[in-house]
C-alpha positions in Angstrom: 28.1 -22.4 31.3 26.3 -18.7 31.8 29.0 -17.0 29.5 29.6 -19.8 27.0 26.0 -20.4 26.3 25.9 -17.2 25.9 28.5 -16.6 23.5 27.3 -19.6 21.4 23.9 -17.5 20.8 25.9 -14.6 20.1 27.5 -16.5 16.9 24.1 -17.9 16.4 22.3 -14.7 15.9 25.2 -13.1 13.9 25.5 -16.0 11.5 22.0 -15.9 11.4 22.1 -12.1 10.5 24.4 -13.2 8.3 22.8 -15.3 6.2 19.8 -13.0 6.1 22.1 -10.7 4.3 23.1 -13.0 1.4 19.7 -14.2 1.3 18.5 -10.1 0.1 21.4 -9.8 -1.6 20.3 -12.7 -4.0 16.8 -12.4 -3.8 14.2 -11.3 -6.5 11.6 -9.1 -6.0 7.6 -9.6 -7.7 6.4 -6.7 -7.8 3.0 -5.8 -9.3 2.2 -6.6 -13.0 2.4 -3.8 -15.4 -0.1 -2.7 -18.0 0.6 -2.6 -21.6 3.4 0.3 -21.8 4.5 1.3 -25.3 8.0 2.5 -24.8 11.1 0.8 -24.5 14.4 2.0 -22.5 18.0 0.9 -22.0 19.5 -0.2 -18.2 23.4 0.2 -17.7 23.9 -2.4 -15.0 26.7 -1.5 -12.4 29.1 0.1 -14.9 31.2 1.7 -11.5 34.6 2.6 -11.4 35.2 0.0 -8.4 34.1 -2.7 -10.4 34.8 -1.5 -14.4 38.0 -0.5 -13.6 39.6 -2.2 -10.9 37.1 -5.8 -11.5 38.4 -9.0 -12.4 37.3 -8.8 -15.6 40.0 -8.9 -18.4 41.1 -5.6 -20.2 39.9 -7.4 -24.1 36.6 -8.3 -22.6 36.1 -5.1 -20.9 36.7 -3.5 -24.5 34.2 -5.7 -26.0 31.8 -5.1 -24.0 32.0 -1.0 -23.9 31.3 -1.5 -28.0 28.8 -3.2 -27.8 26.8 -1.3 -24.6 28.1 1.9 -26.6 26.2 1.3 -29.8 23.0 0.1 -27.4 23.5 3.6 -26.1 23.8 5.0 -29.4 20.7 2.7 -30.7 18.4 4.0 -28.0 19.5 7.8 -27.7 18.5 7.6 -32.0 14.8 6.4 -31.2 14.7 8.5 -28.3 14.6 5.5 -25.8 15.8 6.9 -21.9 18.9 5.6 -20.9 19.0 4.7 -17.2 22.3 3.6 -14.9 21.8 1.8 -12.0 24.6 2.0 -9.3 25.6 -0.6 -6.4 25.7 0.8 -3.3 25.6 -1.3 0.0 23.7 0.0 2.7 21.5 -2.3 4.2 23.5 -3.4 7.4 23.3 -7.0 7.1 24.6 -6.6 3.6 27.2 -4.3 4.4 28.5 -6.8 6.8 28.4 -9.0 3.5 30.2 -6.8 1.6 33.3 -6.4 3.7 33.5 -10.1 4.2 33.2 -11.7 1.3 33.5 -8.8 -1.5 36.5 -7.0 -0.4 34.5 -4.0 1.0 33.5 -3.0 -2.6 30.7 -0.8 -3.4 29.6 0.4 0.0 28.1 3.5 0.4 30.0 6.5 0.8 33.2 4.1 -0.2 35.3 5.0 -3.8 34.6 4.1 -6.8 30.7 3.8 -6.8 30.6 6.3 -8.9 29.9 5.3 -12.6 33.2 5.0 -14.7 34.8 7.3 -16.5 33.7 6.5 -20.3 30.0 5.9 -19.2 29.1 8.6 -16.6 27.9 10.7 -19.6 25.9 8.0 -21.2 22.7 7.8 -19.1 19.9 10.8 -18.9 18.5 9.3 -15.2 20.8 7.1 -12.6 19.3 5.3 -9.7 21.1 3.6 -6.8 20.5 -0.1 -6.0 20.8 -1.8 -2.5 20.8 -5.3 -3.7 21.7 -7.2 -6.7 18.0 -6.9 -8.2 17.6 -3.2 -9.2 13.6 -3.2 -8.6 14.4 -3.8 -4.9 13.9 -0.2 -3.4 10.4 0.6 -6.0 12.4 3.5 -7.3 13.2 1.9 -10.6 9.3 0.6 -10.8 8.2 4.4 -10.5 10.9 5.9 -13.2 9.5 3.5 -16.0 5.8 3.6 -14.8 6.5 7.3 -15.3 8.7 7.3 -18.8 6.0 4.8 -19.7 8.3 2.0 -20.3 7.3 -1.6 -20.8 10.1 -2.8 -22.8 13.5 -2.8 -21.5 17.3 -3.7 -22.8 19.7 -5.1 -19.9 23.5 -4.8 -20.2 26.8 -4.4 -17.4 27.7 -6.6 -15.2 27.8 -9.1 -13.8 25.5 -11.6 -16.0 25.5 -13.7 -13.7 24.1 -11.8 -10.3 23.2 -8.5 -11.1 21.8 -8.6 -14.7 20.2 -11.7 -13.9 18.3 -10.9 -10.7 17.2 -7.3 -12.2 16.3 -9.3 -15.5 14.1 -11.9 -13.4 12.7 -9.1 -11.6 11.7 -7.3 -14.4 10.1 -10.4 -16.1 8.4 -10.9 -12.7 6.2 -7.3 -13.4 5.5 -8.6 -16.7 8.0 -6.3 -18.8 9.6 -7.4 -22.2 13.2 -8.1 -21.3 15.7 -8.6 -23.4 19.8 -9.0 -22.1 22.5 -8.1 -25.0 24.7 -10.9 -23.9 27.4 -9.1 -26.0 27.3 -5.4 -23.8 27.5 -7.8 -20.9 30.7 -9.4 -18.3 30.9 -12.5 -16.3 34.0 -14.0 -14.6 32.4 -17.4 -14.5 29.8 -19.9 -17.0 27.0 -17.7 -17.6 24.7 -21.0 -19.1 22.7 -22.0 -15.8 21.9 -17.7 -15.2 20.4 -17.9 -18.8 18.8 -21.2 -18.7 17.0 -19.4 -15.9 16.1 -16.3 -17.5 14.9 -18.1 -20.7 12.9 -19.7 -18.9 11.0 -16.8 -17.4 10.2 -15.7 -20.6 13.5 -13.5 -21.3 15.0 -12.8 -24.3 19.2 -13.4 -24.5 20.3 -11.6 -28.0 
């Protein structure tokens, strides 16, 4: 009785661990509100090798999408808007555990291929890494733009539905002008209920 109840709260606690992993993974941070902030800047959302390259995302898509995010690159560089990556890399333990279970292992830190792909690692003047799906998560991201002065930003990467979405709600949580290029974006499923839900915290799908 000793050892099985005992075992039973073992599985307990690590399904509650668990869950406390998907929960950050998915969550959406507040954040403080910003002041008025004149300049504008451009985020490259997860644009890694592991998942740009070896993603389930299909090759005409892929090439659809790298023309459009390459003329929002071009775009910004010409009115001398920053350009800013942000990179997945698991390390939270929880959502490590996450990671390996349900996402094939992808994206963990120190694993292959979180390194931007090829035909964007050139594009961006600042990269930033990103513990969870929302990009504001770690405050690093708040202090670049409250440094380049940025209170508008343009969202594109993948995937529209996680990543873009959670860093675009976040960003609309500080009270930034956000805009998502749906175009210089990838999804492998319906992106409508994610943009229903962005819409309707004030941000902009073009």
């Amino acid at each position: 009785m000793t050892l099985g109840f005992a075992l039973a709260a073992a599985v307990l606690l690590l399904i509650l661990w668990l869950g406390q992993g998907v929960r950050r993974i998915g969550s959406v941070s507040v954040g403080e509100r910003i002041p008025d902030r004149p300049e504008s800047a451009l985020l490259l959302i997860d644009l890694q090798s592991v998942f740009w390259d070896h993603g389930p995302y299909s090759k005409t898509a892929k090439e659809q999408a790298a023309t459009n995010i390459l003329k929002e690159v071009e775009a910004a560089r010409a009115q001398g808007h920053p350009v800013i990556a942000l990179r997945q890399e698991w390390s939270i333990p929880s959502t490590k555990a996450v990671a390996r279970l349900a996402m094939k292992g992808q994206a963990i830190a120190g694993s292959e291929g979180t390194e931007l792909a090829e035909r964007f690692a050139s594009l961006p003047q600042h990269v930033l890494v990103k513990r969870v799906q929302d990009a504001f998560e770690t405050g690093e991201l708040d202090r670049l733009l409250e440094r380049l002065n940025v209170g508008k930003l343009r969202l594109v990467g993948l995937d529209l539905n996680y990543c873009v979405q959670k860093t675009a709600l976040a960003a609309a949580n500080r009270g930034y002008d956000v805009t998502v290029v749906k175009a210089g974006t990838l999804s492998v499923a319906s992106t409508e209920a994610a943009e229903n839900q962005m819409k309707s915290a004030g941000v902009t799908i073009c």
